[in-house]
N, C-alpha and C positions, 0 to 999 in steps of 0.2 A: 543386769540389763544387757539383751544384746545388740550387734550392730543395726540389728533392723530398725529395733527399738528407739534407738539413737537417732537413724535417719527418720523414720516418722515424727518424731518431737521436733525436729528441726525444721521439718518442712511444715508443718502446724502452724508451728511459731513464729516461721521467719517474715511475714507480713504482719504480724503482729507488731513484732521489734521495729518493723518502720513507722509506723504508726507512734508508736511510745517515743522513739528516737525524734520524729519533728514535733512533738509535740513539747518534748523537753525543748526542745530548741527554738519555741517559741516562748516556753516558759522563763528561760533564760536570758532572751529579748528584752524582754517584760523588765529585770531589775534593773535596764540603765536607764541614764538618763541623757538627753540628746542635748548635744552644748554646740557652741557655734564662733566664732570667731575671726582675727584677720593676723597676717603680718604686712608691716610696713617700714618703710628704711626712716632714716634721722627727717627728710625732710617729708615725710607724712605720704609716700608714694609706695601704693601697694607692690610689694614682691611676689613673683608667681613663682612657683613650684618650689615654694619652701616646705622644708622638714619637720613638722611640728611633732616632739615624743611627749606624749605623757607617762612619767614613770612612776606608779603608786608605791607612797611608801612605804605601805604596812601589807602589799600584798603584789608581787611582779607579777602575778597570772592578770590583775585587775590593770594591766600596763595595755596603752594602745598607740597608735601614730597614727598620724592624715598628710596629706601631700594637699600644699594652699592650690586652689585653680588659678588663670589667669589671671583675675581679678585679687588676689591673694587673700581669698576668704578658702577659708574650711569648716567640715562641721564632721560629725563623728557621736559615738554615742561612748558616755562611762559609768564605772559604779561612782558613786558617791567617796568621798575621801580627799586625804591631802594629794597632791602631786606636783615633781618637778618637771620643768615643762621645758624642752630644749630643742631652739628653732635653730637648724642650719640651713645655709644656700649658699650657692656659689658663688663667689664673690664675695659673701658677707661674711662678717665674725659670728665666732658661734656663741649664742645667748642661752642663759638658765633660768629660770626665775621658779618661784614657788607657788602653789594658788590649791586655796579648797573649795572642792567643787561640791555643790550642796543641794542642788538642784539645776534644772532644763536652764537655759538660757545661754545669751551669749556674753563672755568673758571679755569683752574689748579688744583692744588691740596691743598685739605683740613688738614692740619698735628691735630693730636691729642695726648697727653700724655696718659699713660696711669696711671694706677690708683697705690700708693705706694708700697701695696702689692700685683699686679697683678701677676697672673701666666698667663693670657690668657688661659688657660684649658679651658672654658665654648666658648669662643669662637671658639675654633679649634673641640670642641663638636657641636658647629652648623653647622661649614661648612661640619664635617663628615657627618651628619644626610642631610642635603639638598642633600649630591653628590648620598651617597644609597636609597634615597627615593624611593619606587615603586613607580609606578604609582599607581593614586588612582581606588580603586577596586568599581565594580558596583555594588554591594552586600556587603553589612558590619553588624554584627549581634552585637546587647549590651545586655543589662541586660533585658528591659522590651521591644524592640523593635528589628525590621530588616530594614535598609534604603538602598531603594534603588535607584541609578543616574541613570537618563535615558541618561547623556549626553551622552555616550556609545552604546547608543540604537539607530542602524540606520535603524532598518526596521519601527518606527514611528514615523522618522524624518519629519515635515512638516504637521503630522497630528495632532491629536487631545488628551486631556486627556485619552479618552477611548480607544484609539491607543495605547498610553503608557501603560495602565494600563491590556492591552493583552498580555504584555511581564514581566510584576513583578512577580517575586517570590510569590506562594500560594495564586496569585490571578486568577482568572476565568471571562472572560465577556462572557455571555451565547449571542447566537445569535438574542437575541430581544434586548440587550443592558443590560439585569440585570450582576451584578457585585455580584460575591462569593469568600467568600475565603472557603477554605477546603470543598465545597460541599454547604454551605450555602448561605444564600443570604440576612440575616439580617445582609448587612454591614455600618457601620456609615460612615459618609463623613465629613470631616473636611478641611477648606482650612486655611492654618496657625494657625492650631490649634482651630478655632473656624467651627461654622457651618456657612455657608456661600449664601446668596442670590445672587450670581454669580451660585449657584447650580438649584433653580430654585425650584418650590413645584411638587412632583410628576413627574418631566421631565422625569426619567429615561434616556437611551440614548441621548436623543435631548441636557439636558444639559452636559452630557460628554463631546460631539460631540463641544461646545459652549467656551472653553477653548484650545487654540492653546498649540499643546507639546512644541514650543520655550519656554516659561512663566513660566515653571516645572522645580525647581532648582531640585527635589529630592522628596521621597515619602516615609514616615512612616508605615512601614506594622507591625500594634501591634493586636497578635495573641487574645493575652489575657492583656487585657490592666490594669492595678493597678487603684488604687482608687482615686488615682487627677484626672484620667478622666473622664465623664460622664457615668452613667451605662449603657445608650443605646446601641445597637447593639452586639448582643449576638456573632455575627462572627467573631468580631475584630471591628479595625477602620482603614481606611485607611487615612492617614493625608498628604494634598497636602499642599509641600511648593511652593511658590512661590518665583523667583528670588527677589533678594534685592543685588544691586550692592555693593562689601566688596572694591570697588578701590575709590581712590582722584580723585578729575577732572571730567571733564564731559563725561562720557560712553554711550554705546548704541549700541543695533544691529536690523537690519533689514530682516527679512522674509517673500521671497512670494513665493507662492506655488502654481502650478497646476495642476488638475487631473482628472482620469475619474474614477468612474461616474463621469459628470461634478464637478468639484469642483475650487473653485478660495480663497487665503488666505494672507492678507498681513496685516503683526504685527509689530509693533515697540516696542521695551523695551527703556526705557533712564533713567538717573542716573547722579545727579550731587551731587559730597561731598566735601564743601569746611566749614574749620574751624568747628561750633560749626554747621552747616546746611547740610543734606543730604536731597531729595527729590528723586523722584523718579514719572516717568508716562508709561504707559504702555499702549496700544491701538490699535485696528487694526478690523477686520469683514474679511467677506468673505461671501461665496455663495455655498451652497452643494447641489446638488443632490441625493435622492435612491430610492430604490428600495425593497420590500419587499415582497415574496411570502407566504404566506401559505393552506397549500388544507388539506380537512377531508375526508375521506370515512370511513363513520357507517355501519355496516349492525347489522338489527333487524330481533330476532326471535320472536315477537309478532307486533300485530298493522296493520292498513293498509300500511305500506311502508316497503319493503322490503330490500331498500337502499338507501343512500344517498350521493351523491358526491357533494363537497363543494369545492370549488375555490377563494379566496381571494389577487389580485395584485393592491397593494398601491405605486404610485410614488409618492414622495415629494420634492418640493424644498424650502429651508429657507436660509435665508437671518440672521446672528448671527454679532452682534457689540459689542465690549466690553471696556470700558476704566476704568481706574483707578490708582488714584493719591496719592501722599502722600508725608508730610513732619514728620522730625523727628528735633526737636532742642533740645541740649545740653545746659541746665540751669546751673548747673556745671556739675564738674567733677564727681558727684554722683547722681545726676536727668536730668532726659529726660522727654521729653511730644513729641506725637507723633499725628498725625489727618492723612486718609487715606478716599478717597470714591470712590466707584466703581458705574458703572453704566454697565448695560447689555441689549439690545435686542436680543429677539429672534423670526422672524417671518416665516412661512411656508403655502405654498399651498399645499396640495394631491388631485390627485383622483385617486379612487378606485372603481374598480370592482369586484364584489362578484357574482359567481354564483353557482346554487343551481340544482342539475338534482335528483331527486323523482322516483325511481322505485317501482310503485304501486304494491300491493301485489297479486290485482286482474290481472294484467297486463298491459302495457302502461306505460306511463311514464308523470312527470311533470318539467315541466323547469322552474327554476326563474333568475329574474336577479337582482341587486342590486348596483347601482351606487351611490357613497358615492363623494361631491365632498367639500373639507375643507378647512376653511382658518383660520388660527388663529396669534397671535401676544402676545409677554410676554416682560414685561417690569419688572425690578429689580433694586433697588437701595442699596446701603449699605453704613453706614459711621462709623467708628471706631476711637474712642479713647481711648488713655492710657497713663500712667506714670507710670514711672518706675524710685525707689530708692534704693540708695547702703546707708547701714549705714554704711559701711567702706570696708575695700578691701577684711576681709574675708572673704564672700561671703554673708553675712546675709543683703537681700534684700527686698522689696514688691514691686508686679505688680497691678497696676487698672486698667480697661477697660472696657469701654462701647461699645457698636456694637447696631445699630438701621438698622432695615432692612425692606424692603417693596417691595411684589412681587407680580405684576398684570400679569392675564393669561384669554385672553379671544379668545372664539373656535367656529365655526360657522358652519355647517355642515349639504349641503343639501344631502337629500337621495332620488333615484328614484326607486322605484321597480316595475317591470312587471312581470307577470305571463304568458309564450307561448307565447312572445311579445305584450303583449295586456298590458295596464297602469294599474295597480291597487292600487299605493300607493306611497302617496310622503310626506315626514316628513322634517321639518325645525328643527334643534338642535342649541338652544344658552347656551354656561357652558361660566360660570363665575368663577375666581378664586381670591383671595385678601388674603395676608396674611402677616400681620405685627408681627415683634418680637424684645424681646428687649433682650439683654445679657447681663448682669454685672455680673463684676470677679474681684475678691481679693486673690491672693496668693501671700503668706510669707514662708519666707527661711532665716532658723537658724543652723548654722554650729556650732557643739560641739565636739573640738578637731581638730583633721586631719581627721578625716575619719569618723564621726560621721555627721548626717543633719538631724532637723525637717523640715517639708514642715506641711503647715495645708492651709486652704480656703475655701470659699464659694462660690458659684454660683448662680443669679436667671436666669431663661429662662420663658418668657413669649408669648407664640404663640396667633394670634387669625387670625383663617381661615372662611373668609366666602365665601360658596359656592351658586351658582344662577344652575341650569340646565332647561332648558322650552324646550319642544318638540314641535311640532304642528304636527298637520297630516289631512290629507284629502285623500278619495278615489276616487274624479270627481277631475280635472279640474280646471270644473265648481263652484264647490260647494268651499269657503273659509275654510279652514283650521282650526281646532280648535285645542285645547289642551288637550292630555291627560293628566288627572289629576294623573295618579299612578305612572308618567314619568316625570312630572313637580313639581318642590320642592324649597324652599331657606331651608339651613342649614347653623347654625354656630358652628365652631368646636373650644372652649378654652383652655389652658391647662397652667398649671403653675407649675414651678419645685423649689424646695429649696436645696441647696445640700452643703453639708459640707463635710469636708474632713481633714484626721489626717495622715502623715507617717513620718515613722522613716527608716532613714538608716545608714547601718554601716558595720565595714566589724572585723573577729575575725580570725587574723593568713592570710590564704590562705580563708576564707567562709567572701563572703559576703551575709549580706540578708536585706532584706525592706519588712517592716510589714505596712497595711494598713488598714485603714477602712474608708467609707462614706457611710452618711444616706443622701436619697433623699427622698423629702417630696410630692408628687405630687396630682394635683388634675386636673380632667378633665368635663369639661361640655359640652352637644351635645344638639342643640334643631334643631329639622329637623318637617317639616310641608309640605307637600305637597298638589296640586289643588284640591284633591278629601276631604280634610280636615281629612289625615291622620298624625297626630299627637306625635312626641315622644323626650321624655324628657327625658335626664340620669347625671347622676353627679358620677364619679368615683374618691376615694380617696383612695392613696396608700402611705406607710411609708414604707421603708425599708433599712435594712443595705447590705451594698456589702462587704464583706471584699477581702482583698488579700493579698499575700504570694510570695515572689520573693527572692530565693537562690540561689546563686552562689558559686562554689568552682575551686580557679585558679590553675591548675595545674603547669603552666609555662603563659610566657607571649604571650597571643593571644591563650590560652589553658583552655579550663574551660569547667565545668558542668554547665546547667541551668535547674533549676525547679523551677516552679509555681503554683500558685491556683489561681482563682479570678470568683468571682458570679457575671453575669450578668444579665438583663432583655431587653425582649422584648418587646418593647412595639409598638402596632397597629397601621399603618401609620394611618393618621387623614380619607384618603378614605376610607380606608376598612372598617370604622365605619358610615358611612353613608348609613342610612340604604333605601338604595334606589337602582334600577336596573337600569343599564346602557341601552343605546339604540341604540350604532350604528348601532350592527349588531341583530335583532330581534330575530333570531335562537343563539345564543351565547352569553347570560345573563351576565354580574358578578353581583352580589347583594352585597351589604354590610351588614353587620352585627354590630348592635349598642351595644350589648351584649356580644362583644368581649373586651377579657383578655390579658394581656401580658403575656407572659411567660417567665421562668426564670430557668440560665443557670449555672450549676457547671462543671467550666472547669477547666481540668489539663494537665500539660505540664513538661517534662522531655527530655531535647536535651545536646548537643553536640557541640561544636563550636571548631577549629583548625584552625586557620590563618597564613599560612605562603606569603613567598615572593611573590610564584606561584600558590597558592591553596589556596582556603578555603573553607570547607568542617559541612556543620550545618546539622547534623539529628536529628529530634523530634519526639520522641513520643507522643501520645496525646488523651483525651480520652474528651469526652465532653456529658452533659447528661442532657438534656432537659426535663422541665416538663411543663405540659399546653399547650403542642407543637399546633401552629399554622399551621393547613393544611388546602389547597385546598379540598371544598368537590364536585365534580362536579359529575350532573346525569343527567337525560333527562326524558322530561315529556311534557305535553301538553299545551303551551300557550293558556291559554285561551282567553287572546287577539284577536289571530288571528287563532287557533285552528291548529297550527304550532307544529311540534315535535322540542321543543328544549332542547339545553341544557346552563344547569345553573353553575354558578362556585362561591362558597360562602365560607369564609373564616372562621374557625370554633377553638377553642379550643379542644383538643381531644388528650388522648394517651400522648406517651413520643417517644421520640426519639434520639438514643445513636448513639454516632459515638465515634470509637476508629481507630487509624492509625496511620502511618508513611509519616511525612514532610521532604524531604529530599532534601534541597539548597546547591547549590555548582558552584563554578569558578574557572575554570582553565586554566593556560597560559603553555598551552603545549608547545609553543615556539615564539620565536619571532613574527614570523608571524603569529601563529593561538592560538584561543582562545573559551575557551568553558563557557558558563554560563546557569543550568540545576536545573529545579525543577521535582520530584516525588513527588507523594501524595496516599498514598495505603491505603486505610481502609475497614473496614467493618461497618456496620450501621442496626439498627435493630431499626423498627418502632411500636408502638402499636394503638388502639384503634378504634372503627366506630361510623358512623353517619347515622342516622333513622330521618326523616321527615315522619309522617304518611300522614300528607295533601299532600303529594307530589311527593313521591316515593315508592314502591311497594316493596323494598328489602334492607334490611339496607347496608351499602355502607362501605365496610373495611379497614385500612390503616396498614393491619398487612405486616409488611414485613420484610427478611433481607437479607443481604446479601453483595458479593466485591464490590468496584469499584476502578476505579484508574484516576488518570492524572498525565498527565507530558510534559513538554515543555523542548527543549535542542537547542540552542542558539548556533551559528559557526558564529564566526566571522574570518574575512583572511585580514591579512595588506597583501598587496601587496609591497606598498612603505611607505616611511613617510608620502605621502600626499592621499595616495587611499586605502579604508578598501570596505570590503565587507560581508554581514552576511546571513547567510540562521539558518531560525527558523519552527521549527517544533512542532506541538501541538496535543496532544490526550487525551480525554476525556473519560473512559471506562462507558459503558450503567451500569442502575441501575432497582431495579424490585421492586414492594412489589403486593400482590394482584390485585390491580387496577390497577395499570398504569408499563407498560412498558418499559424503555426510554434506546433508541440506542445508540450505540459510536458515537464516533463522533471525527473530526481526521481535519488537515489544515496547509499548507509550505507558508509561505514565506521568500518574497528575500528585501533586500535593500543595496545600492552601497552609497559610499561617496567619494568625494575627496577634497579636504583641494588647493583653488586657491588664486593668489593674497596677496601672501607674509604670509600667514596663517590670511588675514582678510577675508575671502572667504570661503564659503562650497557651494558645488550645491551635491544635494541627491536626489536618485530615489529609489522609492519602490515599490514593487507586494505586495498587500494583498491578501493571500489565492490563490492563483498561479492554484491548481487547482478547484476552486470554487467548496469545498467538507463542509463547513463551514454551516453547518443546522441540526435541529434539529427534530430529528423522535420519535416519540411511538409510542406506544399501549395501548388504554385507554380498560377495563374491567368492563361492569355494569352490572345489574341483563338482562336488555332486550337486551343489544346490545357491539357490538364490533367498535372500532372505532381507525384508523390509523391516525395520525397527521403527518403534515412535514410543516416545517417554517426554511426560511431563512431569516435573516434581512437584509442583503449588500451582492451582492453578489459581487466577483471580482473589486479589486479598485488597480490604477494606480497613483501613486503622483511627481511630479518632483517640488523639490523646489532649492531655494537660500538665502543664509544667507549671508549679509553682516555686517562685528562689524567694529565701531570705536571707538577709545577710546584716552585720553588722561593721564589719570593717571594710578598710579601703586597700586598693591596691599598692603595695610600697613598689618603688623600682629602685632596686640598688643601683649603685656608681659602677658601670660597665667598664671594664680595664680594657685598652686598645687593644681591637681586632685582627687576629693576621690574616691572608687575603684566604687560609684553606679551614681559618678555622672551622669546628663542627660539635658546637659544645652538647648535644644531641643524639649526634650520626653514628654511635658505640654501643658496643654491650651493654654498657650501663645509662643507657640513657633513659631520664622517666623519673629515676628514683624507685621508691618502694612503691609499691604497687598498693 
C-alpha cells in the first residue's frame, strides 16, 4: 500500500472515527450509576468543599472523586462495586469508611471530626472566595505575558485558529492570512509551547484555517518574550494552548459546524482520568471553500506599454483532518512520563484565472489570459515525549522532552496561457516539500526562599527541508514540453540551533523583577542546484546573547507597573533563502535571496495594568528598533524569458526600522447585560535605507519612510438571558506610507449569536464575518518608471452556523496550590500545556 493510499483511508475514515468515538462515550455513560450524598462535621453542620474519593476495590480505573458544594452535598456517577470512601477538608481529620454501591441513590451522610485545634477560618475563607468569585475574564495580563480565553469569543465560534486569533488583543490577521502583532509580521507560533507540525512548513493561512476554535483552551500573547523562550520571532510569540481535560471520569464534546462559503466541520474532544492515568484524543476534519480576488493596474511613463490591467480570481476547496492522542502516567507522586501524537492532512484543489489587458503605447491593445489550475496534499506527523520531576513539594523540579516531527507537502499546477485567444503556452509545475525536525528540552527549577527562583536550560532544534520545484513548458501542442532549467532546482535547507538559558527571579518589598540571559549557537547550510547547472553553496554560522529584563512594581493587588527589555532576532524563513524564482504567475516573480541575514531586535516596554471586579484596563508604551531590517524590494523590468514587463519581489537586508506607540487592552462589564472587550494600537514608525540592482533596474528603489498609523478593535457583547449572548465586533486598520508603497485603511463588523440548550449540555452559534464584505487590502506602489494600484481580498463574506454538544461524567478536582511567588508563571515556558 502506498502513501497515497494511506492518506485517502485516513481521510475516509476520520469522521467516521468521530462518530464511533462519542458514541462509545455515551455507551460508557450508560454503565454507571448516579449516587448522591452529603459531608457534615460532629455537630450535624454541612462542610463545603470537602474531598470525597471513591476508591474501587476490585478495579482503580472504576475509582472517582467529587468536591461537596457549599451546602456540602455532592453527587457524581459510578460503576457498581465495593468502595473505600475518603473525605478530607481543611481543618478536619481525614475519615475512611467502606460502602457498596449497588444502585442510583443517595448514600447518606459522611460525619467528620474536626481537627483539635481547629478554628474552621480557612474554611469559611474558601466558601467566601467561591460565592464572590467573578466570572473569569477574557483578557488577563502577568508579568511577561497577556492570555487570552476565546471561550467568550462568540463571533469564532465554530471556526478556525485564524478566526480566533482576529479577535485577540495586539493581534492583526492581514487579509492573505499573515498574522502581526503591533504592525509586524515576524510572529512565532508555538502550540503548547513548542513549535508544532500540526502548523505546517510555509502554510500561512491554509494551516490556521487546519485547527478547529473548539480545540483552543486559551492563547499566550508575549509581546516581548524573556530568555527561556527561543529568540526567534522579533514581533512576539503567540503560544496556542490546547484543551487538556482538568475533570475525573470520562469527558468530551462534540462539534459540527456549517457554512458558506461552503464550509462543513465536525470535531470531537475526549478525556478520560481515572487514578494514576489520564489520556486524552481529539479528532475531527471537514471541508472549506474560498475565494480570493486580487487585480493590478500599473501605468508606465516609459516603454512600449502604456498600461496594464491585471486580474487574478483563485477558488479553492480543501479537505483538512486532524487527530491526536495522548496518555499521561503518574509514576509517583513526583514523576510523570507523558507520550502524545498527532497526525494532520491537508488537501486542496483551486483554479485560477489571471488576466492581463496591455495598452500599447503605440495604440491598440494586448489581451492575455492565464489559467492556473492546482492540486496539492500535505501530510504531518508529530510525536512528543516527556518527564517530568518534583524533588519535593517546593517547587524545585525538571522537565525533559523530546518532539519528532515530519511534514510532506506536494503541489501540482497546471498553467494555460493564451495571447488574443489564440494558445501560446502551457507550463506543468511540480514543488516538493519534506521537512523533518527534532526538539529536545531540559528545564530546571530552583526555588530559594518564598519569593526567590533559578530556571536555567537548554534546547537543541534541528531542521532539515528539502525542496524539489520542476517546471515544464511548451509553446505547440504538438511539440512535448521541456524544462526550464533557471525554473527547475532540488535545494536542501539545514539548520541547527543550541540554546541555553539562565533566569533569576524575585521580588524586593512591592518590585519584583527577573533578570535573564541566553546564548543561542546556530548554524545554517543551503545547497541549491538547478537544470541549467546553476549552482550555490552557503553555510551561515551565528553565536549570540539575548538578554532580558522584566520589572514589576505592585501598587495594590491586581495594580502594578510593568517594564521590560529583551533582544530579539530575525531570522529568514528557510523559502526566502532559496535562491530561485517562483513561477505561477510569469509577470509577478518572488525570487529568493541566499545572502539573506537575520535581523535583530531591541525592544522595550513600559505599561500599566489595573484589575478590578468590572474593568481591566493594560496601556503600554513601546518602542522597538530594528537593525538589518528585512524589506520587500520590488521593481519591474523586462523578462527576458518571455520579453514580458514584469515585476519582481525580492527580500533584502537594508535600513533599520523604528516603531514607538501605544498598546491599549481593556474589558469592561458595563453591566449585567452588556460587556465591552477593546484593543488600540497608535504608533508612529520610521523606516531607512535603498536598494540598487544595476543588472536590473534603472533607479535605485527607496524604503525611506515615516509616519502614524493606528488599529483597533472594540468587542459588544449582549446577554439577553442566561442562555442567549450576542456580540457585534468592529475592526480598523489605519493606512501606512513611506516612499514606495502606499497602503490604505482598511476597516470590517462582525456579528455572532449564541444560546446555551439542553440543560446547559448544548450550544448552537451563528456567525457573519465581515457583514459588510469591506475586508481587503489596497495600495499604491511607487517606482522610477511606473505607478501601480493593488487590491487583494482573501475571503470575502463568510456565514457559519454550528452546535456543540459536551458530556461529561466527572467533576472538576482542584489540587492544594503550594504558595505563589510574586513572578511566578507555571504556564509562561516551553513546556507549557503538556502533551498535546
Amino acid at each position: 500500500m502506498n502513501q497515497t493510499e494511506i492518506i485517502n483511508i485516513f481521510t475516509k475514515k476520520t469522521l467516521g472515527l468521530t462518530f464511533v468515538l462519542s458514541a462509545a462515550a455515551f455507551a460508557f455513560a450508560q454503565e454507571k450509576v448516579g449516587i448522591s450524598g452529603s459531608v457534615v462535621s460532629k455537630n450535624n453542620q454541612p462542610v463545603p468543599y470537602a474531598s470525597v474519593t471513591f476508591s474501587n476495590k476490585a478495579n482503580k480505573l472504576f475509582s472517582d472523586a467529587a468536591l461537596t458544594d457549599e451546602k456540602g452535598q455532592y453527587k457524581l456517577d459510578l460503576a457498581p462495586g465495593t468502595y473505600d470512601i475518603t473525605v478530607e477538608a481543611i481543618d478536619y481529620q481525614k475519615s475512611v469508611v467502606n460502602k457498596q454501591i449497588t444502585a442510583a441513590g443517595n448514600i447518606g451522610a459522611l460525619a467528620i471530626e474536626p481537627e483539635k485545634s481547629a478554628t474552621n477560618v480557612k474554611t469559611g475563607d474558601i466558601q467566601g472566595i467561591v460565592l464572590t468569585a467573578p466570572s473569569t475574564k477574557p483578557y488577563k495580563v502577568e508579568l511577561d505575558k497577556r492570555t487570552y480565553d476565546p471561550s467568550q469569543d462568540i463571533v469564532s465560534k465554530g471556526g478556525s485558529l485564524q478566526d480566533v486569533l482576529s479577535n485577540v488583543p495586539s493581534v492583526s490577521v492581514e487579509t492573505d492570512g499573515t498574522v502581526s502583532m503591533r504592525g509586524s509580521s515576524n510572529v512565532k507560533f508555538l502550540i503548547n509551547g513548542k513549535p508544532s507540525a500540526l502548523l505546517g512548513i510555509d502554510d500561512g493561512a491554509n494551516a490556521l484555517q487546519s485547527i478547529p476554535a473548539d480545540q483552543i483552551e486559551k492563547i499566550e500573547v508575549i509581546t516581548n518574550p524573556s530568555s527561556k523562550f527561543e529568540a526567534s520571532g522579533t514581533a512576539g510569540i503567540l503560544n496556542i494552548i490546547l484543551k487538556k481535560s482538568k475533570k475525573t471520569g470520562f469527558n468530551g464534546s462534540v462539534i459540527g459546524t456549517l457554512g458558506y462559503l461552503p464550509q462543513t466541520n465536525l470535531n470531537t474532544n475526549l478525556s478520560w482520568r481515572k487514578g494514576k492515568f489520564t489520556w486524552f484524543l481529539n479528532g475531527g476534519g471537514g471541508y472549506r471553500e474560498s475565494k480570493n480576488t486580487s487585480r493590478n493596474n500599473a501605468w508606465y511613463n516609459s516603454g512600449a506599454i502604456n498600461q496594464t490591467d491585471n486580474e487574478s480570481v483563485t477558488k479553492s476547496k480543501n479537505d483538512n483532518y486532524n487527530a491526536s492522542g495522548g496518555l499521561t502516567f503518574d509514576i509517583t507522586d513526583k514523576t510523570s512520563i507523558n507520550a502524545s501524537g498527532t497526525v494532520r492532512t491537508f488537501d486542496n484543489t483551486s483554479d485560477g484565472n489571471v488576466t492581463y489587458y496591455d495598452y500599447l503605447a503605440g495604440g491598440g491593445s494586448n489581451f492575455r489570459q492565464r489559467l492556473n489550475n492546482g492540486s496539492g496534499n500535505n501530510l504531518a506527523f508529530q510525536g512528543d515525549f516527556g518527564l517530568d520531576h518534583k524533588f519535593d513539594d517546593k517547587g524545585q523540579n525538571i522537565s525533559l522532552s523530546l518532539s519528532l516531527q515530519r511534514n510532506r507537502s506536494n503541489n501540482d499546477t497546471d498553467i494555460y496561457d493564451t495571447e488574443n485567444y489564440n494558445f501560446k503556452l502551457q507550463d506543468l509545475i511540480n514543488q516538493k516539500t519534506l521537512n523533518k525536525s527534532i526538539i529536545a528540552k531540559a528545564d530546571y527549577e530552583l526555588p530559594i526562599g518564598e519569593v526567590s527562583k533559578v530556571e536555567a536550560g537548554y534546547r537543541l532544534d534541528v531542521n532539515n527541508n528539502d525542496y524539489s520545484n520542476m517546471v515544464l513548458e511548451t509553446e505547440d501542442i504538438a511539440i512535448p514540453p521541456s524544462y526550464l532549467g533557471d525554473y527547475s532546482y532540488n535545494a536542501t535547507y539545514k539548520e541547527m540551533f543550541n540554546a541555553f538559558y539562565v533566569q533569576f527571579k524575585s521580588k524586593i518589598g512591592k518590585l519584583g523583577y527577573q533578570l535573564g540571559l541566553r546564548d543561542e549557537v546556530s548554524n545554517v547550510d543551503i545547497n541549491y542546484l538547478n537544470l541549467s547547472n546553476d549552482s550555490k553553496i552557503t553555510s551561515k554560522n551565528y553565536n549570540n546573547l539575548f538578554p532580558s529584563v522584566f520589572l514589576s512594581y505592585e501598587i495594590a493587588k491586581d495594580n502594578q507597573f510593568l517594564v521590560n527589555y529583551s533582544r530579539r532576532i530575525d531570522r529568514p524563513r528557510s523559502f526566502f533563502m532559496i535562491p530561485n524564482p517562483s513561477y505561477n504567475d510569469n509577470q509577478n516573480i518572488f525570487e529568493g535571496n541566499i545572502d539573506l541575514n537575520p535581523s535583530y531586535v531591541d525592544s522595550y516596554e513600559f505599561g500599566y495594568s489595573i484589575s478590578k471586579k468590572n474593568f481591566t484596563i493594560n496601556p503600554t508604551l513601546y518602542y522597538r528598533h530594528t537593525a538589518d531590517d528585512v524589506k520587500m524590494a520590488v521593481y519591474n523590468a523586462i523578462n527576458p524569458k518571455n520579453n514580458l514587463s514584469t515585476f519582481y519581489t525580492r527580500p533584502i537586508n537594508e535600513g533599520t526600522d523604528d516603531r514607538y506607540g501605544m498598546d491599549l487592552n481593556f474589558n469592561w462589564d458595563a453591566t449585567k447585560w452588556l460587556k465591552f472587550m477593546g484593543n488600540v494600537d497608535l504608533f508612529r514608525y520610521k523606516t531607512t535605507g535603498s536598494y540598487f540592482d544595476a543588472a536590473k533596474m534603472s533607479e535605485p528603489l527607496s524604503f525611506e519612510g515615516s509616519g502614524f498609523s493606528s488599529r483597533a478593535r472594540l468587542t459588544s457583547t449582549f446577554k439577553i438571558d442566561k442562555t442567549f449572548n450576542f456580540q457585534i465586533q468592529g475592526f480598523y486598520r489605519g493606512g501606512q506610507k513611506t516612499q514606495s508603497v502606499d497602503r490604505k485603511d482598511m476597516y470590517a463588523v462582525s456579528f455572532g449569536a449564541s444560546k446555551t440548550v439542553m440543560n446547559g449540555n448544548g450550544t448552537i452559534s451563528f456567525n457573519i464575518q465581515d457583514i459588510f464584505n469591506t475586508r481587503a487590502m489596497q495600495s499604491t506602489a511607487y517606482g522610477p518608471n511606473y505607478v501601480r494600484d493593488s487590491y487583494m481580498q482573501w475571503q470575502p463574506r463568510q456565514f457559519t452556523l454550528s452546535f456543540t454538544y459536551r458530556f461529561k461524567q466527572g467533576e472538576k478536582i482542584d489540587q492544594p496550590k503550594r504558595k505563589k511567588d510574586i513572578n511566578s508563571n507555571a504556564t509562561g515556558d516551553d513546556q507549557q500545556g503538556g502533551p498535546m
